[in-house]
Structures are given as structure tokens and as C-alpha cells.
N, C-alpha and C positions, 0 to 999 in steps of 0.2 A: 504494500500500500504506500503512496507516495506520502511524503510527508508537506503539510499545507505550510507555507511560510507567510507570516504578515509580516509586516514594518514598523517599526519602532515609531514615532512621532517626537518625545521625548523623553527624560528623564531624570527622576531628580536630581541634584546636586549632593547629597549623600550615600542614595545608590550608585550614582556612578563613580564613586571611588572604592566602592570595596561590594561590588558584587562578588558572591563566591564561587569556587567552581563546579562543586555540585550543592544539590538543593532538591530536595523534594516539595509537593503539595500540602500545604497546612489546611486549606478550607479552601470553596467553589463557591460561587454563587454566578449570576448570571452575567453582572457583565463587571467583574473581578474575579483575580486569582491568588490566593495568600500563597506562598512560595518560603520554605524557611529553610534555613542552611544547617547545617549541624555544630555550627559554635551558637544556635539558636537566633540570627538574625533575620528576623522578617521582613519582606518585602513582597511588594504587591503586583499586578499586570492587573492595569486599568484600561478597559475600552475609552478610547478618547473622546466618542458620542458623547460619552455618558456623564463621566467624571474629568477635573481639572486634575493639576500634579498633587504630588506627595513629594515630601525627602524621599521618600524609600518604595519610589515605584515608579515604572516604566507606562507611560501611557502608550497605549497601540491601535494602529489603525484596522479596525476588527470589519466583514460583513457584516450586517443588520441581521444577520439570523443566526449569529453565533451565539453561543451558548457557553459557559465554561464547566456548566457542570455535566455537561452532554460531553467535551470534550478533555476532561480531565477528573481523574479521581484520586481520591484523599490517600497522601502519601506516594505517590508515584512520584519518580525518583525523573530528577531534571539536569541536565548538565548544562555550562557556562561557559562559553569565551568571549573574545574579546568581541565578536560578530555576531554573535548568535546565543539565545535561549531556547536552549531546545528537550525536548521527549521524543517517544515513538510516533504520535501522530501528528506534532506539531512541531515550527518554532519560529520564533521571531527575532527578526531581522534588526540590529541596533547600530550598522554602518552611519545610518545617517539620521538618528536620533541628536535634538540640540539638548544640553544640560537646561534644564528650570533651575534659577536660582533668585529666589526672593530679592527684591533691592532693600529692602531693610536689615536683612540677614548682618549682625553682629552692629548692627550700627544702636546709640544710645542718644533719645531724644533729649535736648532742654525742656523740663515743664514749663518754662516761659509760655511753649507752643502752643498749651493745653486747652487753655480758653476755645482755641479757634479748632479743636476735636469735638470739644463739649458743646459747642452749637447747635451739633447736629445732633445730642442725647434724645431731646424729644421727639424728634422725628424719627429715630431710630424705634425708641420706645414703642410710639402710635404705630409704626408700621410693624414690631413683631407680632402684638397684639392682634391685629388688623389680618396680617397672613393666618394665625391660627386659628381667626375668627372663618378664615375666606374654607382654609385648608384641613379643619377640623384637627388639628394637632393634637394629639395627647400626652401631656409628660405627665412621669408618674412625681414630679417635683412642681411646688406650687412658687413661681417668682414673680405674678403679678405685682403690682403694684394696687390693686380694688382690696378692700376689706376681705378677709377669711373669717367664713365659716366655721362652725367647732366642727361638723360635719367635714367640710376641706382640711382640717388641720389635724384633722385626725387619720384621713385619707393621704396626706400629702408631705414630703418634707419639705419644710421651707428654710431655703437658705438666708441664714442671717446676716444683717447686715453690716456691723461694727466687725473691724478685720478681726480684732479678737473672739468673736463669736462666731465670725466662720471657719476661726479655725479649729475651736471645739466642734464642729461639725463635719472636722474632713473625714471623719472614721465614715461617720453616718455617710456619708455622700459619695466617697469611692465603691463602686460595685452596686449601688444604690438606683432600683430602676431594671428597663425589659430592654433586649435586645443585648447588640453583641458589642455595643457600646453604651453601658449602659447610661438615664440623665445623668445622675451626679457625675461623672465622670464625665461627658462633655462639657458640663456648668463649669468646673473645675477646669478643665483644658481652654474655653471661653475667658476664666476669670484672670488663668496664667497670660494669656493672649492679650488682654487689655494693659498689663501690668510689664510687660517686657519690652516696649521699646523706648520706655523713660528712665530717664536718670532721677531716679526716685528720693525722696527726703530720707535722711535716715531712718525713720519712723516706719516707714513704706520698705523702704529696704529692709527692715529688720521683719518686717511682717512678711516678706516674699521668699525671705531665706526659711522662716516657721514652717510657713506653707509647703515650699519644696522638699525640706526634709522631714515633713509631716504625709505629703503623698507619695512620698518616696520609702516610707516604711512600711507603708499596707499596701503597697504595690498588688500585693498576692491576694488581693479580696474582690478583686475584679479579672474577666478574660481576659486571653492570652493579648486580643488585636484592640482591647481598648488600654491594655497596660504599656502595650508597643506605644500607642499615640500618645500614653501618657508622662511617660519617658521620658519620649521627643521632647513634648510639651517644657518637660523637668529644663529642658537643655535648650532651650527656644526655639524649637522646629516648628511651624505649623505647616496647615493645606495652603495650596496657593490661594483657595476662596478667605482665609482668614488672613492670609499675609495680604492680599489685596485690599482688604478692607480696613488693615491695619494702615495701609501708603495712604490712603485715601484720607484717613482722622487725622492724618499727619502732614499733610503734603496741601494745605487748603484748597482742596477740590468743593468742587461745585456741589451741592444739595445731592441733584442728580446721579453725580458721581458712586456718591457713600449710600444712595438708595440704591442703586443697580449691584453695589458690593456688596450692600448684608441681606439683599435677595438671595444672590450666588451663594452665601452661608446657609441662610435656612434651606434652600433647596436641598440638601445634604442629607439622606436617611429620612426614616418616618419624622421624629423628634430630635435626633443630634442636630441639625441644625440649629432649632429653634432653639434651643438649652445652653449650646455654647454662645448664639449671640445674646441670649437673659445674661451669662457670666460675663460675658463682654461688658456689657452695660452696667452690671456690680459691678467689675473694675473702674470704672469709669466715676461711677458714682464716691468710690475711694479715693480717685485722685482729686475728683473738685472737695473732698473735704480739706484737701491739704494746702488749695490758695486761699 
């Protein structure tokens, strides 16, 4: 049987420094491939339709009727060079894949800046809201801003708001929630997100170091592919849809702009999206306490 090759489109700027040489299949779904290596680092094959980049995944130019879990099963074993990702029935072609590499990546903002991020807080606010209204969203974490119910707060965790009360909360909030990411763990990867591209007060500083070495200890209370992202998170990785929306708070772009970017977020999963940009907007909410 021949083997079918696609094309690479691009890749991230993490994965493409230390992809391994062999790697089997961790997990399939439809139009992703979880791939892990045996010193355990995971990395993804993203249809480009579908999803933007990752640090740690290869987007590729798939048919419209591919399928990953039709074509790949859990744990089949994968080899790697410098050209090619390949198995028995498939591989993809990485000659002329460009690296994705975020423009904020290592860079550290003045809070000077922040004023002209936090403009756009209510709009951001009105519009999450507004999508989960359109999109019947469901997280199993309540971060409205409207009154709770005893009935919702009992149903619901609600992340608090003073950084020291969210961080008596990390326990509760890693692994916290349905799917393979689960909310609290996006709220959390969202709250890192808002918090990483400032040169923070000491105060703020001292609260982000708690935090990282507070989700970095229950690491193991959540799955394998939300502990990977969360990791990342630890180390400033994000998606290209969160690192764009990061340029955009930072870069005084148009209304326009930063509404087209935290679409690109919630579009993400049933509920990851909409949970990591609620975290975004707590961070946010932390930093204007600090002017």
C-alpha cells in the first residue's frame, strides 16, 4: 500500500528544535494527532483548517475528509527526520514548513503600557459573555461577573478574586472540570497569559512566582495534554490565538483588532476557550489594581 504524504504548512518554534527521532501515538481525535516521544515529550499534528500553531506542533495541510482517528491508532510507533514524519500508512512532509514564532516571545512589557490594554477590558468582558450567550457555552466554573446563586455556588467553583485567594484555590482549580482540558486549568493557563508579558510590581511578581510553583506541584491532578499546556504555560508558551491577543493589548491596536483576537480564543474547544479568556480578564483585573 502506498504511503499518502501531506505537507507540512508550519511549525512551532519549540518543536522545531528538538523533535525526536522516534515517537509513537498518544491520543487521535479528528482533526489532531498527540505524538509523544519516549523521554515523554509531546507534540501535536494539527490540521491547518482547523487549528492555528502551538510551541509543540506541526500544522499540516490535510484533505477535508481526513480523519486521524481513521488513520492512526493509539500507540503506533512513528519515526522522524529531518524531512519527514512518518508510519506505515502515512507521512508528512516538513521541507518547506516556516517556524511560528510569537513576537512577544521573551520580550517584558512596561506597565506604563497598561492603561491602553485595559481599554478594551469591557469590551472584552461584554463580548465573552455575549459569545456564551450566542454559543450556549458551559463551564463547569462560574466567573461571571452577575450575582450567584446559592444554587450556582454550590454547583460551581468560583475563582477568587484577590491574588491571594486564588491562590488558595489552585489545588481546587487544576484538574477541576470535563474534558481533556479540563476549566480550571484553562482559567489558570488564561490567568498565566494575562500576567506574562509585564514587568510586574514586586507584589505581582511575588504573587506569579506563588502561582507557578503552586501549579507546578499538582501538576499530576490533571491529564496528561492539559499538564503539557500547562507546563508550557509555567515557562511562557502559549497558542498562537492567545499570543495574538496578547500583541494586540499591547501593541494599541484598534477595538477591532483585540475583538477579532479573543474570538480566535474562545473559538478553541467546547469551553477552553471561553475559560482561558474569563483568566485573561482576572489577570487583567490584577494588574489595574496595581496603578
Amino acid at each position: 500500500m502506498a504511503i499518502v504524504t501531506h505537507a507540512a504548512v508550519s511549525i512551532g518554534y519549540l518543536a522545531a528544535t528538538r523533535l525526536p527521532k522516534n515517537a509513537h501515538v498518544h491520543s487521535c481525535f479528528a482533526h489532531a494527532l498527540n505524538l509523544i516521544a519516549d523521554d515523554g515529550y509531546l507534540f501535536t499534528l494539527l490540521d491547518a483548517e482547523f487549528y492555528q500553531n502551538l510551541p509543540d506542533a506541526v500544522c499540516v495541510d490535510l484533505p477535508h475528509n481526513w480523519d486521524w482517528r481513521q488513520q492512526a491508532n493509539q500507540d503506533e510507533a512513528v519515526q522522524l527526520t529531518a524531512e519527514h514524519i512518518q508510519s506505515l500508512r502515512w507521512q508528512v512532509k516538513l521541507s518547506e514548513a516556516v517556524v511560528w514564532q510569537p513576537r512577544l516571545s521573551g520580550k517584558s512589557l512596561s506597565l506604563n503600557a497598561l492603561p491602553e490594554a485595559l481599554q478594551h477590558y469591557e469590551t472584552l468582558a461584554s463580548q465573552l459573555l455575549l459569545y456564551c450567550l450566542e454559543h450556549r457555552v458551559e463551564s463547569d466554573l462560574f466567573w461571571a461577573s452577575a450575582p450567584v446563586s446559592q444554587d450556582e455556588s454550590r454547583l460551581r467553583l468560583i475563582p477568587q478574586e484577590q491574588p491571594e485567594s486564588l491562590e488558595n484555590q489552585v489545588v481546587k482549580l487544576i484538574g477541576y472540570g470535563k474534558g481533556l482540558t479540563p476549566d480550571g486549568d484553562d482559567y489558570l493557563l488564561g490567568y498565566l497569559a494575562a500576567l506574562s508579558p509585564w514587568k510586574l510590581t514586586p507584589e505581582l511578581q511575588a504573587h506569579q512566582k506563588r502561582m507557578q510553583t503552586l501549579i507546578a506541584q499538582h501538576l499530576a491532578r490533571t491529564t496528561d495534554i492539559s499538564r503539557h499546556y500547562l507546563s508550557r504555560a509555567l515557562e511562557g508558551h502559549f497558542s498562537q490565538p492567545v499570543c495574538a491577543l496578547q500583541e494586540q493589548l499591547t501593541s494599541q491596536a484598534q477595538t477591532s483588532a483585540v475583538v477579532h483576537a479573543a474570538e480566535q480564543v474562545m473559538q478553541f474547544g467546547a469551553s477552553s476557550g471561553v475559560d482561558c479568556l474569563a483568566g485573561m480578564l482576572h489577570g487583567l483585573r490584577n494588574l489595574k489594581a496595581t496603578l
